[in-house]
Structure formats: structure tokens, C-alpha cells
C-alpha positions as CSV (number, residue, x, y, z in Angstrom):
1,X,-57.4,11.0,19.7
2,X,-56.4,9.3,23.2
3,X,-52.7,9.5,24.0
4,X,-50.9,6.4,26.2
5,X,-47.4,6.1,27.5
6,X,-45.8,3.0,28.3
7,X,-43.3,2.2,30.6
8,X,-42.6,-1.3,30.6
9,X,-39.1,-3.2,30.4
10,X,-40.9,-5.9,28.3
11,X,-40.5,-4.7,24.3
12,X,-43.6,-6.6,23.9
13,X,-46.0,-5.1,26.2
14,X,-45.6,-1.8,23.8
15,X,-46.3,-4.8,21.0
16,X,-49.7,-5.6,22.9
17,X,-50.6,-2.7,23.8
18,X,-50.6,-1.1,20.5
19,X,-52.7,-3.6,19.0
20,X,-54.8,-3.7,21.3
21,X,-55.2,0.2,21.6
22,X,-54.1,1.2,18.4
23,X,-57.3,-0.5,16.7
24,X,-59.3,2.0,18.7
25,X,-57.7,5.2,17.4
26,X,-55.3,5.3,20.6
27,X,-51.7,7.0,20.1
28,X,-49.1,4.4,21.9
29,X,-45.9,5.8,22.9
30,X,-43.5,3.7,25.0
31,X,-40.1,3.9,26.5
32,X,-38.0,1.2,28.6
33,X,-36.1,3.7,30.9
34,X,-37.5,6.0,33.8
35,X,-35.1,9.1,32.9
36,X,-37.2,9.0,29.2
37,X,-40.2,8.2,30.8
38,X,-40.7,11.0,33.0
39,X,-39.5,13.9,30.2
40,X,-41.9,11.7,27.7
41,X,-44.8,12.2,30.7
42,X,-44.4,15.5,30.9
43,X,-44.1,16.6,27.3
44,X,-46.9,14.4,25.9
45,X,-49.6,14.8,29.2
46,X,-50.8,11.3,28.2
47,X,-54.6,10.4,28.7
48,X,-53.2,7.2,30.9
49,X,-49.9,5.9,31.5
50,X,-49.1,2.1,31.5
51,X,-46.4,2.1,34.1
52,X,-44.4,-1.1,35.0
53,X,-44.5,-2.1,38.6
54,X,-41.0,-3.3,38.4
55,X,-39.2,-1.2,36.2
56,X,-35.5,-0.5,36.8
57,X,-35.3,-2.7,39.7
58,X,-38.8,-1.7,41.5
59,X,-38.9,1.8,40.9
60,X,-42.6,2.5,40.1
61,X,-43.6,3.0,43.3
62,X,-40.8,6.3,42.9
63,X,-41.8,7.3,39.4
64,X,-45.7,7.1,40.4
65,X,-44.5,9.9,43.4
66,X,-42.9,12.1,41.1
67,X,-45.4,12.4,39.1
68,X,-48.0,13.0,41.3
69,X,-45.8,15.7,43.1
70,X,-45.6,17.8,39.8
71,X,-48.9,20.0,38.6
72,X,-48.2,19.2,34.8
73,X,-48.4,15.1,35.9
74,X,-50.8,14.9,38.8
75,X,-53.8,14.2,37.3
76,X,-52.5,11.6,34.6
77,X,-53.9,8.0,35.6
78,X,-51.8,5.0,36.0
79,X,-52.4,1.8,35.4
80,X,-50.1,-0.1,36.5
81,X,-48.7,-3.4,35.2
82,X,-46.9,-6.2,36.7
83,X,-45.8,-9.9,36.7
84,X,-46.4,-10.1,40.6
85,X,-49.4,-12.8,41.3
86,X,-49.6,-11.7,44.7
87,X,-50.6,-7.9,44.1
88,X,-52.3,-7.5,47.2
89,X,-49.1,-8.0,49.4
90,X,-47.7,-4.7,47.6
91,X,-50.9,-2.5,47.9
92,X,-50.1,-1.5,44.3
93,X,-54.0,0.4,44.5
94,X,-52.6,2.9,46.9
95,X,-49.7,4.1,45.1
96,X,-50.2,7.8,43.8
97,X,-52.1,8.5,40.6
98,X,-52.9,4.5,40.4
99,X,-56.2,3.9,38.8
100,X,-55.7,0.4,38.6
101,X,-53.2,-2.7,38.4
102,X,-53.2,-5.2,35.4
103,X,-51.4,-8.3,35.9
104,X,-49.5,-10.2,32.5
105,X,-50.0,-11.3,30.4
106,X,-52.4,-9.1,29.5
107,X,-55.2,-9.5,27.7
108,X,-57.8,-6.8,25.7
109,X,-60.5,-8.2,27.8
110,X,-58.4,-6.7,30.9
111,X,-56.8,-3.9,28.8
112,X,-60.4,-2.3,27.9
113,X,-61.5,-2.8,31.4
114,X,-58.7,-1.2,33.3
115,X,-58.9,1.5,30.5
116,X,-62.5,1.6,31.8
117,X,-61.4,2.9,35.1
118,X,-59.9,5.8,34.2
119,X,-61.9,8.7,35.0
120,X,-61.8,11.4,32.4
121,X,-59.1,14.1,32.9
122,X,-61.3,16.8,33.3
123,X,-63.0,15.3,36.2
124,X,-60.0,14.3,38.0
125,X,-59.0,18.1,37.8
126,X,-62.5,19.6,39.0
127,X,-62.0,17.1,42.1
128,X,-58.3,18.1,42.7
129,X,-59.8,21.4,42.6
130,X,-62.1,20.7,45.2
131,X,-60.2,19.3,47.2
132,X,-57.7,22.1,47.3
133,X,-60.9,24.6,48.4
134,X,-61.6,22.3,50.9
């Protein structure tokens, strides 16, 4: 079974998400604050994390660092969501550990296809890997 964390100030994200995911066999698991989030991240190792661009005032951009900077986080994808129409301006792609961004509302159609980015853990870890030979 597929874990997900989401981080989202919006109650009903977690709502749609579930649904969405839940119907698939997914385990949803969501918290509104970054000092849960983080422990949650790290005790869990999700198979993706929905992370809210602006969560606690524009912090994402911080959370998606500190979880790339740990070994037990670094190879978690993160899609990231957001209410910005403009994503482009923010270069929300480049953040760390950002697989891909998902504007809301959201929908399954864009759910399933972001979801559809993420490239298996084990992979991501055998290119880390390589990367470190190199």
C-alpha cells in the first residue's frame, strides 16, 4: 500500500485527496502545521508528499530544503500544491525534492497525473547513488 502526507492549510485538500487517493488503496495522512509535518515525514517516509506552496506564511520553499538536506527525507517526492495562477514567476519546479506543482482546485484528472510523475523510490535512490560516485 502507497503512503501520502499532506501538508496543506486547506482542511479540504486532505478531503480531496483522500477520495481521490484513498479509492486506489493509497494511505492519506495530513497535518496543517510545518513542526508536525516534518516529524510526520520522517516517521512515516511517505511514497509522496503533497506539500502546500504557501503554508505558514510561504514556508515551503524552507520545508522542501530541510527535507532534502536529511538522508531519511531526501528521496521523498513533492508535489507541490498551490493557489498561485502565475507558477512560473516562483520557479516552484526547482525547489528541492519537487516532482511536480498542482494548482487548485484540484482535480483527479491532475491528481493521477502529477502522481504519475513520481518516479519510484528505488530509482530515485540508485540515481542519488550515482551521483554521489560520480
Amino acid at each position: 500500500m502507497r503512503t501520502v502526507l499532506v501538508a496543506d492549510s486547506a482542511s479540504i485538500i486532505q478531503f480531496i485527496l483522500e477520495r481521490i487517493l484513498g479509492k486506489e488503496g493509497y494511505r492519506v495522512f495530513y497535518t496543517k502545521h510545518p513542526r508536525d509535518f516534518v516529524h510526520q515525514a520522517q516517521s512515516l517516509s511517505p511514497d509522496v508528499i503533497f506539500l502546500q506552496a504557501e503554508i505558514a506564511g510561504g514556508k515551503g520553499y524552507r520545508i522542501c530544503e530541510y527535507l532534502h538536506r536529511r538522508p531519511q527525507t531526501r528521496d521523498i517526492p513533492i508535489i507541490l500544491t498551490t493557489r498561485i495562477t502565475k507558477t512560473s514567476q516562483f520557479e516552484f519546479e526547482s525547489w528541492p525534492g519537487v516532482v511536480a506543482v498542482l494548482r487548485k482546485p484540484l482535480s483527479a484528472a491532475r491528481v493521477w497525473q502529477a502522481i504519475g510523475s513520481v518516479p519510484e523510490r528505488a530509482e530515485l535512490i540508485a540515481e542519488d547513488r550515482q551521483e554521489d560516485a560520480v
